[in-house]
N, C-alpha and C positions, 0 to 999 in steps of 0.2 A: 272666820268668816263663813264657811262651808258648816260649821253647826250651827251660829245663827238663822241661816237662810233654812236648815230644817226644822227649827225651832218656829220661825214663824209660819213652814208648810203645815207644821205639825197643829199651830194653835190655832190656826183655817178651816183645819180639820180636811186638808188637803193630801196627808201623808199619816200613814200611819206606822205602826214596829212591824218591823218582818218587809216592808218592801223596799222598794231601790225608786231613786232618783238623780235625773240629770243636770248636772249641774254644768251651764256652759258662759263662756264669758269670752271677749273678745277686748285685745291689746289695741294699741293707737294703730290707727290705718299709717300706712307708709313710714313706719317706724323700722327703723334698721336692725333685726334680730325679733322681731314683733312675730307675738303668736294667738292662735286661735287655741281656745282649750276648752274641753270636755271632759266631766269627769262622771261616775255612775257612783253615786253615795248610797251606802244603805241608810236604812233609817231605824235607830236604835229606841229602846223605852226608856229612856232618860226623858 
């Protein structure tokens, strides 16, 4: 999932090799063990 979404920053022409991006996503609200997450992806020249 996390290389897709830079695949299509990347063909946006939104990201390019050498920098970082935030990747963040949120779980079901009021979900029992339910979490917020963020992550900081580089972005490689693949």
């Amino acid at each position: 999932m996390n290389h897709e979404a830079i695949k299509l920053l990347k063909a946006h022409g939104l990201a390019r090799p050498g920098e970082h991006v935030i990747l963040t996503r949120g779980d079901h609200m009021n979900a029992h063990g339910g979490t917020n997450t963020m992550k900081v992806l580089a972005v490689d020249a693949e």
